[in-house]
C-alpha positions as CSV (number, residue, x, y, z in Angstrom):
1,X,0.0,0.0,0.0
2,X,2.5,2.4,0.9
3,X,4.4,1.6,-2.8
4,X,1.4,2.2,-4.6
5,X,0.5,5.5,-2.4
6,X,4.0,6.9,-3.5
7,X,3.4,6.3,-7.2
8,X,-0.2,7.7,-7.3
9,X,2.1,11.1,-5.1
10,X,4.7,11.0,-8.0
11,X,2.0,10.8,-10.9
12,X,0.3,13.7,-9.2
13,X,3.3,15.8,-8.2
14,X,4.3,15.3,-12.3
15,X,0.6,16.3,-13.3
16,X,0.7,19.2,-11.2
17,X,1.6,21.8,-13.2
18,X,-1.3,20.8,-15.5
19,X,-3.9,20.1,-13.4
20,X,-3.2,22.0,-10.5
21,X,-5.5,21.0,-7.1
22,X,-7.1,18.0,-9.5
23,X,-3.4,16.0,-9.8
24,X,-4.3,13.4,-8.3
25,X,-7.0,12.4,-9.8
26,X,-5.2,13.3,-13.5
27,X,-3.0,10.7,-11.7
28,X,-5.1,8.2,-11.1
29,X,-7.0,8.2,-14.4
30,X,-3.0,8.4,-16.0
31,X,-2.5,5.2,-13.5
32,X,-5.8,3.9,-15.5
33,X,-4.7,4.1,-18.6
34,X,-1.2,2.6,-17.9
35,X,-2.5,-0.5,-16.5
36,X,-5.3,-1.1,-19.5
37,X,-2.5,-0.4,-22.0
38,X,-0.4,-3.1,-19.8
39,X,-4.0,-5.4,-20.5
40,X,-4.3,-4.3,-23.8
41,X,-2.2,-7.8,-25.7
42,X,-4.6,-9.9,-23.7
43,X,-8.2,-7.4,-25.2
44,X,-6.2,-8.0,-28.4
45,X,-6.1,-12.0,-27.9
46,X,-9.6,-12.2,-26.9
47,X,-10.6,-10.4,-29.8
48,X,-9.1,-12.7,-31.7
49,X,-10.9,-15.6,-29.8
50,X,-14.0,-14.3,-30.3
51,X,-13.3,-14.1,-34.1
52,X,-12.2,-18.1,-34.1
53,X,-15.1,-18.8,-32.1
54,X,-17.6,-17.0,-34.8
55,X,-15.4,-19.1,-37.4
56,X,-16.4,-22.2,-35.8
57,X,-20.2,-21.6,-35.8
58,X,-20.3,-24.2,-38.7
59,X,-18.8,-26.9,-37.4
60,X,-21.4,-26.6,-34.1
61,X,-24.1,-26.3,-36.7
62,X,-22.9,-29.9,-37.7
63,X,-22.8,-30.9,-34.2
64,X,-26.0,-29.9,-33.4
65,X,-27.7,-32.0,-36.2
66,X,-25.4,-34.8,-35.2
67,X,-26.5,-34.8,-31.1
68,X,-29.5,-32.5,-31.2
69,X,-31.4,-35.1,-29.7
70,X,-29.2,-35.7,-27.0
71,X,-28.5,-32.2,-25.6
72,X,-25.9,-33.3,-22.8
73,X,-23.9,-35.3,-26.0
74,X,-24.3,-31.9,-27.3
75,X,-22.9,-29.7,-24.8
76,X,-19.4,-32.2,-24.5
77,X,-19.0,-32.4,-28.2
78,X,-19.1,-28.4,-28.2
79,X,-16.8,-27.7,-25.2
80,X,-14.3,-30.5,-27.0
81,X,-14.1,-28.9,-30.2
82,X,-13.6,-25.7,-28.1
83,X,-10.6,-27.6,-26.4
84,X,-9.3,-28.7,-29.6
85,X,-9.4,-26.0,-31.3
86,X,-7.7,-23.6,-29.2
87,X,-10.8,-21.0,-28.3
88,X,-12.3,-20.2,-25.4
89,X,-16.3,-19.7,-24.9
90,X,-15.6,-17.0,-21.9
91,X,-11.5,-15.7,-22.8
92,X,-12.9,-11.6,-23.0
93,X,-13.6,-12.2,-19.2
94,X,-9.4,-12.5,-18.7
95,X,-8.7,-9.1,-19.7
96,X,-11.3,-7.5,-17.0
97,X,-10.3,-10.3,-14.2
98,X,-7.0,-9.2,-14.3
99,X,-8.1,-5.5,-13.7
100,X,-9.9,-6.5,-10.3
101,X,-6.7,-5.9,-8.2
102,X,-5.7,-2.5,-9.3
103,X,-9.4,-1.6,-8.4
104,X,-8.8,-2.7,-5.1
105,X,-5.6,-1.3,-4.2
106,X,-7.0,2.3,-5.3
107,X,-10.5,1.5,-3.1
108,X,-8.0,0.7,0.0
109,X,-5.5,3.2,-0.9
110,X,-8.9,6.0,-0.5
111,X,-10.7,4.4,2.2
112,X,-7.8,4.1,4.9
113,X,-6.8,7.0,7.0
114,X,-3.5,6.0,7.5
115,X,-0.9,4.4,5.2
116,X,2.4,2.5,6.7
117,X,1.6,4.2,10.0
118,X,1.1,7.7,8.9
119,X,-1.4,9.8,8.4
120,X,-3.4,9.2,4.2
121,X,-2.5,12.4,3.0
122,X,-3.9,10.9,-0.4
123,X,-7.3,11.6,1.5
124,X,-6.2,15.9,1.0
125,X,-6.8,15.4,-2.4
126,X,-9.7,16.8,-4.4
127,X,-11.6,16.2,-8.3
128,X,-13.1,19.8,-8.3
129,X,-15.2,20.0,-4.8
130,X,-15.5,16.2,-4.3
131,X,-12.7,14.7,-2.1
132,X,-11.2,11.6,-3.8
133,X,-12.1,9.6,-0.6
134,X,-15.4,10.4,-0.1
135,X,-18.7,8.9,-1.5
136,X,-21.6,10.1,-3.1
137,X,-23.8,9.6,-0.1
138,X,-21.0,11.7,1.9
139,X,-21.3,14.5,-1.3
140,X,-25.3,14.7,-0.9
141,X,-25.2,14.9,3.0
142,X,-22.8,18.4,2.5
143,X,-24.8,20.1,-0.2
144,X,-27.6,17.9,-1.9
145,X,-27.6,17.7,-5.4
146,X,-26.4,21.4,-6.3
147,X,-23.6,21.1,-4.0
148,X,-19.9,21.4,-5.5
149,X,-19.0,17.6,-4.8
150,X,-22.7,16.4,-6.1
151,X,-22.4,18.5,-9.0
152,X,-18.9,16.7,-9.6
153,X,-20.8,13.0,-9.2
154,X,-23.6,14.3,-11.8
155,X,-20.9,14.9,-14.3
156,X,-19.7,11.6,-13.4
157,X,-23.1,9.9,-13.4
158,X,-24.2,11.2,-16.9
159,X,-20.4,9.6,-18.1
160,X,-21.6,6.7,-17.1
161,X,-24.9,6.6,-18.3
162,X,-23.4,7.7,-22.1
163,X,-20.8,4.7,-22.2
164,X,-23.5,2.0,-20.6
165,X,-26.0,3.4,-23.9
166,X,-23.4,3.0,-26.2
167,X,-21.9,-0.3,-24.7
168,X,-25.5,-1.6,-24.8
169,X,-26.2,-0.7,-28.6
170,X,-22.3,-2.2,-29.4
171,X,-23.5,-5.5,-27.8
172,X,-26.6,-5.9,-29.3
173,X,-25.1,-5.4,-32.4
174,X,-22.0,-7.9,-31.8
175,X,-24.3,-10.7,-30.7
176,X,-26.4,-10.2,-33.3
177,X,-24.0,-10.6,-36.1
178,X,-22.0,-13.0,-34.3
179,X,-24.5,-15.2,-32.1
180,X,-23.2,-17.3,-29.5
181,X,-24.6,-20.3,-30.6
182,X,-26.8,-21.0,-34.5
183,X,-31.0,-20.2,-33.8
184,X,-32.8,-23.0,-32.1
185,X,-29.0,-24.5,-30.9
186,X,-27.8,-25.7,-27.6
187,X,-26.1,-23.4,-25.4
188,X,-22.4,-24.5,-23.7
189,X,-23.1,-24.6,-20.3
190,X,-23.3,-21.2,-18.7
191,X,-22.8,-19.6,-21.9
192,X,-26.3,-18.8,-22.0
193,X,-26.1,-16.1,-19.0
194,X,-23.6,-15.0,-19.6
195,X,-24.4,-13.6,-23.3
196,X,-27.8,-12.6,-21.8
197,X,-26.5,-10.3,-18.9
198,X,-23.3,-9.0,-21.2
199,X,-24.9,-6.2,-22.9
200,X,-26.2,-4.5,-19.3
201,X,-22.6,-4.8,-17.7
202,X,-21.8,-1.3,-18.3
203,X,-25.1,0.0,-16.6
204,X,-24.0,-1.9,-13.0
205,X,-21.1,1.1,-13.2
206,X,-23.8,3.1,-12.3
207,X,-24.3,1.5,-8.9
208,X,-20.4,1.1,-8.3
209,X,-19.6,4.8,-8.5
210,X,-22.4,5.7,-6.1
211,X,-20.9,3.3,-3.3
212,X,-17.2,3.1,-3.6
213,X,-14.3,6.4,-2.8
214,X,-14.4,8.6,-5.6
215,X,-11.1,7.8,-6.6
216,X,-12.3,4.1,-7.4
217,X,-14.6,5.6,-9.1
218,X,-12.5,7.6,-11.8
219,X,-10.7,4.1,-12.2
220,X,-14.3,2.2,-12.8
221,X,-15.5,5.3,-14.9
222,X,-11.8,5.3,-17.1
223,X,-12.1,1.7,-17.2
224,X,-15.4,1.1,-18.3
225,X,-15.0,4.2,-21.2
226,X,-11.8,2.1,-22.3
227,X,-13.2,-0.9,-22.8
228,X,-16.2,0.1,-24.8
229,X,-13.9,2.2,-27.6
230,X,-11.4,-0.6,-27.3
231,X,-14.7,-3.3,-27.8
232,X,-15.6,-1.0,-30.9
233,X,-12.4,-0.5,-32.6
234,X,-10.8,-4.4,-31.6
235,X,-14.2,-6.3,-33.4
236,X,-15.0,-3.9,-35.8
């Protein structure tokens, strides 16, 4: 904790002369962007996954006229020509997995008042009004909805809401050209779920940045924006 707090007071004291009282959070959406460009080969491979599994749609068609009687014949036929050929049904979950720690290092880093035995001077820091470890409940409780910090989570808010619209459209759009499974076909086990709760994903931000520190917040916010233009531009 005490590493990560000195990078995220490095980043800042570099942004500074940019960004003036908002550093730190410049530093933490900087921080963002580092660690998704450090994800970004894995995006890349999933992307290509997902292409190899639409290329094997075929060959499960042919499966499914073979075993469609038998859907638990089915459902191991499909996962072994998965296995065989090298694709993954669920590989675009690694990339967002892999993201889950650096969330939780900033949510710890902005919800402790002391670091390594001193005082979180991390928790100094401001986005506009809105302290970077506060919470929207703590920004309505000091000045309602016009307030400075609940004006600052409004912006955030209406962020969110833009990406989770667009995100939505972009998965409608993906599964419908590139189904999970042919019409009137088997699903893989669990597949099924997760294809139906997929295009919502980005609308569960919502609820995230009302509940965690701000500054997990930019990171979810950042995030979330990244992987939607990287979604549009990777399986274009």
């Amino acid at each position: 904790m005490s590493v990560f707090a000195n990078l995220v007071e490095r980043l800042a004291d570099l942004l500074q002369p940019l960004f003036g009282a908002c550093a730190a959070a410049a530093a933490i959406v900087l921080f963002t962007a580092l660690v998704r460009l450090l994800v970004h080969p894995l995006s890349r491979a999933a992307a290509r996954g997902q292409k190899a599994r639409t290329a094997l749609q075929p060959k499960i068609a042919e499966l499914r006229k073979k075993h469609g009687r038998n859907p638990e014949k089915l459902q191991r036929a499909v996962l072994e020509l998965h296995a065989e050929e090298k694709v993954s049904p669920l590989a675009g979950c690694l990339p967002g997995l892999l993201q889950v720690p650096a969330f939780f290092l900033l949510y710890h880093l902005f919800s402790s008042d002391t670091i390594g035995g001193r005082a979180n001077e991390l928790l100094s820091h401001q986005l506009f009004a809105a302290p970077l470890g506060g919470r929207w409940t703590d920004a309505l409780g000091e000045g309602a909805l016009l307030g400075g910090p609940g004006l600052v989570y409004a912006g955030l808010f209406v962020v969110v809401a833009g990406v989770a619209v667009f995100s939505y459209r972009l998965s409608k759009r993906m599964m419908a050209a590139n189904p999970a499974l042919p019409a009137g076909g088997e699903q893989v086990a669990g597949l099924g779920a997760v294809t139906k709760v997929m295009p919502f994903m980005s609308f569960f931000t919502l609820v995230t940045v009302a509940v965690v520190p701000l500054a997990a917040a930019l990171y979810v916010v950042t995030s979330t924006t990244w992987s939607v233009v990287e979604r549009a531009v990777l399986y274009r």
